[in-house]
C-alpha positions as CSV (number, residue, x, y, z in Angstrom):
1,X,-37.1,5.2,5.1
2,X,-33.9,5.7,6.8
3,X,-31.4,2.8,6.3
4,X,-29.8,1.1,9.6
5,X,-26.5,2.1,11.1
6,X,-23.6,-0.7,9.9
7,X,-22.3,-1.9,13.1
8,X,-18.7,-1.9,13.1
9,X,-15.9,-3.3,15.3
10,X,-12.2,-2.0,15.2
11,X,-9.3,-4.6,15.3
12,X,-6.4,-2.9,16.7
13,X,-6.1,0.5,18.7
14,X,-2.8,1.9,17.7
15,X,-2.6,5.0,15.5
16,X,-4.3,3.7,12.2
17,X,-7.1,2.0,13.9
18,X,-7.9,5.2,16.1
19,X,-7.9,7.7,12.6
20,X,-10.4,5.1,11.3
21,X,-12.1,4.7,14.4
22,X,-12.8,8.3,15.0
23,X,-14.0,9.0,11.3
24,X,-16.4,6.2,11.3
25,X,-18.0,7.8,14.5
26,X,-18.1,10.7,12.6
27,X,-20.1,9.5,10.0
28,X,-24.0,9.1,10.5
29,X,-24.1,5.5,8.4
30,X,-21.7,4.0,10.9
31,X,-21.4,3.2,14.9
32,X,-18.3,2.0,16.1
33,X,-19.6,-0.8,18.6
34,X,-16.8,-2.3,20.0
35,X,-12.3,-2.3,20.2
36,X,-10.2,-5.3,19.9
37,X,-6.9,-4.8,21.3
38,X,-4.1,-6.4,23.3
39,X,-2.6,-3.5,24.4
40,X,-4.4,-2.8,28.1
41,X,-3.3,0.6,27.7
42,X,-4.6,2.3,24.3
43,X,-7.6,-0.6,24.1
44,X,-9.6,0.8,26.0
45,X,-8.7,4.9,25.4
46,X,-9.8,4.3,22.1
47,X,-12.9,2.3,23.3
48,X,-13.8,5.2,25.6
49,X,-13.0,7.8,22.8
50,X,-15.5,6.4,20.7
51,X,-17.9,5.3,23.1
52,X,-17.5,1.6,22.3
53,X,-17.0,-2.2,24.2
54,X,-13.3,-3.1,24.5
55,X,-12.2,-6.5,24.2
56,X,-9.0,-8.5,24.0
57,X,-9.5,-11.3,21.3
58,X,-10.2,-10.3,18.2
59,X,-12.0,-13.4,17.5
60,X,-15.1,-12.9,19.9
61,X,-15.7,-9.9,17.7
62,X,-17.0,-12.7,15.0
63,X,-19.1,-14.3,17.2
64,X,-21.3,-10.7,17.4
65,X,-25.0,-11.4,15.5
66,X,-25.2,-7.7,15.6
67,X,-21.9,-6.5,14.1
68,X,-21.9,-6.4,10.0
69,X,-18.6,-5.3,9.5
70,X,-15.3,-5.0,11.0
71,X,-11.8,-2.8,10.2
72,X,-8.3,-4.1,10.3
73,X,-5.7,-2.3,11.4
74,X,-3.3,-4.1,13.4
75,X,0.2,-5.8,12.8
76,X,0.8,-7.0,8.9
77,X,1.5,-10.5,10.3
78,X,-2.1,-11.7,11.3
79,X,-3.8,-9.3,8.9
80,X,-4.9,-12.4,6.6
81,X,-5.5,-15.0,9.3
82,X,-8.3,-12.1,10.4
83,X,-9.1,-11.3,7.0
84,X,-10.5,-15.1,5.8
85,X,-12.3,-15.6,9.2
86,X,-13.6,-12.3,9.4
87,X,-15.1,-12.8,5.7
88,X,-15.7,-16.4,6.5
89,X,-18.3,-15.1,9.8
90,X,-20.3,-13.0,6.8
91,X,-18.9,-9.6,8.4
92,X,-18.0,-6.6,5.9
93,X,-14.0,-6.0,5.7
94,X,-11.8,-3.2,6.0
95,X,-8.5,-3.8,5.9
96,X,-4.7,-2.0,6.0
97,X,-2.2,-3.5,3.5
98,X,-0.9,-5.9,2.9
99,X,-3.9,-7.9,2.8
100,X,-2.2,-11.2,3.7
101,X,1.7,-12.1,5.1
102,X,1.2,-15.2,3.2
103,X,0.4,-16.2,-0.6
104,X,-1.9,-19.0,0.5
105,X,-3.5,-16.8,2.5
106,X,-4.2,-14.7,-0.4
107,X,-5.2,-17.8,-2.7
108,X,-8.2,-18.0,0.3
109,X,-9.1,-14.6,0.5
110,X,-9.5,-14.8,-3.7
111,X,-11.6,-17.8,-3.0
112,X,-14.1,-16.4,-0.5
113,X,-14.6,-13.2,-2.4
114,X,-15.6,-14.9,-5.7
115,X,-19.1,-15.2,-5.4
116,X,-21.7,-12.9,-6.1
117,X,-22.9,-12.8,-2.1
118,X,-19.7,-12.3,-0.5
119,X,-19.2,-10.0,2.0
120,X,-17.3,-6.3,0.7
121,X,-13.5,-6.7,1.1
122,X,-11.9,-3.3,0.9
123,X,-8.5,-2.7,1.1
124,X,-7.2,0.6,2.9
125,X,-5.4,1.9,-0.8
126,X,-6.2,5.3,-1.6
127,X,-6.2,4.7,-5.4
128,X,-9.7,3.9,-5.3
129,X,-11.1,7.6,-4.1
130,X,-7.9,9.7,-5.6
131,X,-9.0,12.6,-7.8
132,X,-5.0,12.7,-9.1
133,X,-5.0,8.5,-9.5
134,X,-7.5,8.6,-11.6
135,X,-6.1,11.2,-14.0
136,X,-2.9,9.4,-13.7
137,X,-5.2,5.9,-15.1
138,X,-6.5,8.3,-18.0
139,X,-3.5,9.6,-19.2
140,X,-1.9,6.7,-19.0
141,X,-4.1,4.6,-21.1
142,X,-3.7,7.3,-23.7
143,X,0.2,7.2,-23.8
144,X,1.3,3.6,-25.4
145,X,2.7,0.7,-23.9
146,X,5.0,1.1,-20.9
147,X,8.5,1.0,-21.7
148,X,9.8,1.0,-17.9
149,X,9.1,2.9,-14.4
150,X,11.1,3.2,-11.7
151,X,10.5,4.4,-8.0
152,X,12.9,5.2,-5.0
153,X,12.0,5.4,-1.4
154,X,14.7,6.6,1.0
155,X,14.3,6.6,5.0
156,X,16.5,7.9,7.9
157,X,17.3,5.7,10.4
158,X,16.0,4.8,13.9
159,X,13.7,7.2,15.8
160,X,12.0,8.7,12.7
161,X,9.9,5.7,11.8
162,X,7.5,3.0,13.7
163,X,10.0,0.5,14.7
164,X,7.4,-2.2,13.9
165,X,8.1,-1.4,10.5
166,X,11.7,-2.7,10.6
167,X,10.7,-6.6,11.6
168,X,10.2,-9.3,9.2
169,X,7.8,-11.7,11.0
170,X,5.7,-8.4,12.3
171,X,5.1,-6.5,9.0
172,X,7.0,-8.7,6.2
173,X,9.3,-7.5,4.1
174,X,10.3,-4.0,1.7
175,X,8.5,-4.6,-0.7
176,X,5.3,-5.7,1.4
177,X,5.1,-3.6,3.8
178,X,5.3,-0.9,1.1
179,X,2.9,-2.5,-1.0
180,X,1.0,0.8,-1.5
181,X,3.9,2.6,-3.5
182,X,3.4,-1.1,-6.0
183,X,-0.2,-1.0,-5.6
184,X,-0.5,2.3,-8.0
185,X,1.5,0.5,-10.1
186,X,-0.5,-2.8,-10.6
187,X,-3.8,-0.3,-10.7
188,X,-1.9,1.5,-13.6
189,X,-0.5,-1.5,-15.2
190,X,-2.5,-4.9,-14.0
191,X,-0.6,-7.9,-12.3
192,X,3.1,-8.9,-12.1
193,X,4.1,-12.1,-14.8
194,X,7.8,-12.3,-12.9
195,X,9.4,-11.0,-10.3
196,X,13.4,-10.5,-8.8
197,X,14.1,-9.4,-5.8
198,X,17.5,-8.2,-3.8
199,X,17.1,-7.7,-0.2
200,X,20.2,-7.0,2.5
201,X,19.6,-6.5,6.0
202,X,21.6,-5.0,8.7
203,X,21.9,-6.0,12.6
204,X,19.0,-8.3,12.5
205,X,18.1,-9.4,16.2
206,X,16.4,-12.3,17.5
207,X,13.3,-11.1,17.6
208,X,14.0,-10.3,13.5
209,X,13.7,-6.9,14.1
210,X,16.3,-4.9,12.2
211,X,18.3,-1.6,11.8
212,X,18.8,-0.8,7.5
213,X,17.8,-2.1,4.9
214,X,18.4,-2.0,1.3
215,X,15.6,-3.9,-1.5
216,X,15.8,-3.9,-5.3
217,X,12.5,-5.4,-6.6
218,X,12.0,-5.9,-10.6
219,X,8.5,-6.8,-11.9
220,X,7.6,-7.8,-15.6
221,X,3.9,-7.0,-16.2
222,X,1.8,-9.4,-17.6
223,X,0.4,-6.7,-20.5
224,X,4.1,-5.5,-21.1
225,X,6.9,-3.6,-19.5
226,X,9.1,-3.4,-16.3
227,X,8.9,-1.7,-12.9
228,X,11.5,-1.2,-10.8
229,X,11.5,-0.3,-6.9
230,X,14.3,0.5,-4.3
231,X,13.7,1.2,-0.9
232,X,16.5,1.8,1.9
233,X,16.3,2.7,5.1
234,X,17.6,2.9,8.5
235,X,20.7,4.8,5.9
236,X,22.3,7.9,6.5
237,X,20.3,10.6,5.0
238,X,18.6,13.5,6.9
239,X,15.1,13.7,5.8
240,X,13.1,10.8,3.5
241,X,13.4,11.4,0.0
242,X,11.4,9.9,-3.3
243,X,11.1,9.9,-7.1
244,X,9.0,8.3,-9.9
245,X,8.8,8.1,-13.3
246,X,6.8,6.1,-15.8
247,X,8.2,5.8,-19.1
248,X,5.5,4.6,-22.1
249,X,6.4,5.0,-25.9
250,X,4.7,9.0,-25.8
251,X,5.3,10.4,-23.1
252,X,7.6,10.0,-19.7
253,X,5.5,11.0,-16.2
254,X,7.4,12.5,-13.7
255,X,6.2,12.7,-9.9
256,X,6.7,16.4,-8.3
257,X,5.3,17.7,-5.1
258,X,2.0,18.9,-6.2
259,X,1.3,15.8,-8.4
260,X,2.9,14.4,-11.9
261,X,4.4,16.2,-14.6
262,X,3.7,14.9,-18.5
263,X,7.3,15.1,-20.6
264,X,7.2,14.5,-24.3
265,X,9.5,15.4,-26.7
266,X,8.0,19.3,-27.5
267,X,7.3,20.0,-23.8
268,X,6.2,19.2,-20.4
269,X,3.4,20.4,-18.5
270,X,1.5,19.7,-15.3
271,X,-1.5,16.7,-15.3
272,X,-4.4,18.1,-14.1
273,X,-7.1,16.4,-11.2
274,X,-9.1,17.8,-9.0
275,X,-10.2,17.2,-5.7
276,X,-11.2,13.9,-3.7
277,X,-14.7,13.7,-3.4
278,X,-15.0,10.9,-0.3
279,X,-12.7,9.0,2.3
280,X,-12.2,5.5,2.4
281,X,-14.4,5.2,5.1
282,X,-17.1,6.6,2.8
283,X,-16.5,4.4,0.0
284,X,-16.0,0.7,2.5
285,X,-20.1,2.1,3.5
286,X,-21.2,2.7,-0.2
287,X,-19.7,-0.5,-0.7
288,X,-21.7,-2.8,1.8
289,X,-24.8,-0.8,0.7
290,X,-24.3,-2.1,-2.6
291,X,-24.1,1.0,-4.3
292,X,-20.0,0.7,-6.0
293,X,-18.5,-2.7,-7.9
294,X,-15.4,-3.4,-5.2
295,X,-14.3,-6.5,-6.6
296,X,-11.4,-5.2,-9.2
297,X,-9.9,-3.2,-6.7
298,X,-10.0,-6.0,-4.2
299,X,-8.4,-8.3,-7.1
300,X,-5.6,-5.1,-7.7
301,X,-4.6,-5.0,-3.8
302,X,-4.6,-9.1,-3.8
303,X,-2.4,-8.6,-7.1
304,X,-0.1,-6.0,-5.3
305,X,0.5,-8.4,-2.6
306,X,1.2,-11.0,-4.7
307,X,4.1,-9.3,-5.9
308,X,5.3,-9.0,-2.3
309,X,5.1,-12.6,-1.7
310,X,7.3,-13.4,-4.8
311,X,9.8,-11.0,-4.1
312,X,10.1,-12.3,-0.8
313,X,10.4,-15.9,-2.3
314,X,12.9,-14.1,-4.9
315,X,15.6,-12.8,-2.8
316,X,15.7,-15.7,-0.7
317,X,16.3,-18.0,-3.5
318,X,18.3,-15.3,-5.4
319,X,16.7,-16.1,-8.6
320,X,13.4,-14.9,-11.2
321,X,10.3,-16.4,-9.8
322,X,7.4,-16.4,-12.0
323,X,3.8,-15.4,-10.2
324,X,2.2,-19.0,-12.2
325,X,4.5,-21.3,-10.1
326,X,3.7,-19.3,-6.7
């Protein structure tokens, strides 16, 4: 017996929500019914790209009987507020990071999930369906305790980015916005025990749009060790650059181009992964069939956030704030 199509809506129509969109009509478990959007302009291109109802509120969307299950993808400031009613009106959820501005809303979203007959919360991280994070996760687990890691993000300035990106009350701060590069991390590793945070912005407006940034996050895990992240941007360098490295007591990983590279004292060689088997849109339907167990990798993206909201917390009181006393 063929199983029913899961009848979606799309929150948001900007360049995230129409990738989704268009691979979900793609897919012949999915139909996108209807759009979401403010914007009177890419609304309803998107709607009529996919053949779907275009609406303004994303809030009527909840009120559909026939709708399961709804994607997120619109600005990091009301991704949570949607989140916990979306879940709340028993519809499936898809969501971009960060999956809340707030820490409360995060406690909520924890809440609603708990029980055994919630509906799926996914979280748009591509940890869950990489081929190479999951050989990262095995190697790792066979390599001692972390000793330390440390990442570094550098952007160019205006013109070479979303501006959205550069706003505090739109998309949150560093080191929430780029939850994904801390995500991996808290997958690797499990949640944060303290966290200390630097931030320094430049030309900040009324609107709290900005023009550079610089962030210094510091996170002791819980199960041992320290991560470090700094992210600049708006700076004077031609092209964005990045490096990793994950230090444990046998071996030091070092991210390259083509993957991760395993240093120990007698050599180094190349970690082996092969390919991705599905897209996120493929696992968020395996999920509300019932077919995977979602709920550690929701916990791990509500973890990752977590760590946003203390650093936020962190450099605005300039001090160490513990994740317990958030």
């Amino acid at each position: 017996e063929e199983m029913e199509q899961i009848k979606l809506g799309i929150i948001g129509s900007g360049g995230m929500s129409t990738r989704r969109a268009k691979v979900f009509k793609s897919l012949p478990d999915t139909v996108v019914k209807v759009i979401a959007a403010r914007n009177p302009t890419t609304g309803p291109k998107l709607a009529n790209e996919v053949s779907a109802e275009c609406v303004e509120d994303w809030r009527s969307l909840l009120d559909m009987d026939d709708l399961d299950a709804v994607f997120v993808g619109t600005h990091n400031e009301i991704h949570g507020p949607i989140v916990i009613e979306s879940i709340e009106a028993g519809k499936h959820v898809l969501t971009e990071y960060p999956t809340s501005r707030t820490h409360d809303e995060g406690i909520r979203i924890a809440s609603l999930i708990s029980s055994e007959g919630s509906p799926v919360l996914r979280v748009s991280n591509n940890e869950s369906i990489s081929a190479e994070h999951a050989a990262l996760k095995q190697q790792v687990s066979g390599l001692g305790p972390l000793y330390t890691s440390h990442f570094v993000r550098l952007t160019p300035g205006r013109g070479k980015r979303p501006e959205v990106l550069f706003n505090l009350d739109l998309s949150g701060p560093p080191a929430l916005f780029f939850v994904y590069h801390i995500h991996t991390y808290v997958s690797l590793f499990g949640p944060a025990d303290w966290v200390h945070c630097s931030a320094h912005y430049e030309g900040i407006n009324e609107d709290t749009g900005y023009e550079r940034f610089s962030t210094v996050l510091t996170v002791g895990f819980a199960s041992g060790g320290t991560g470090h992240w700094t992210w600049a941007g708006g700076i004077a360098i031609e092209t964005a650059s990045q490096e990793a490295r994950i230090v444990t007591r046998d071996a030091t990983l070092i991210e390259t181009d083509a993957g991760w590279d395993i240093s120990t004292p007698t050599s180094t060689f190349p970690m082996m992964f092969g390919e991705d088997e599905r897209s996120l849109e493929q696992l968020f339907v395996a999920d509300v069939c019932g077919e995977t167990e979602w709920r550690a990798d929701a916990q791990i993206a509500l973890d990752a956030a977590t760590i946003g909201h203390a650093a936020e917390m962190s450099a605005r009181e300039k001090r160490v704030v513990r994740v317990a006393e958030l």
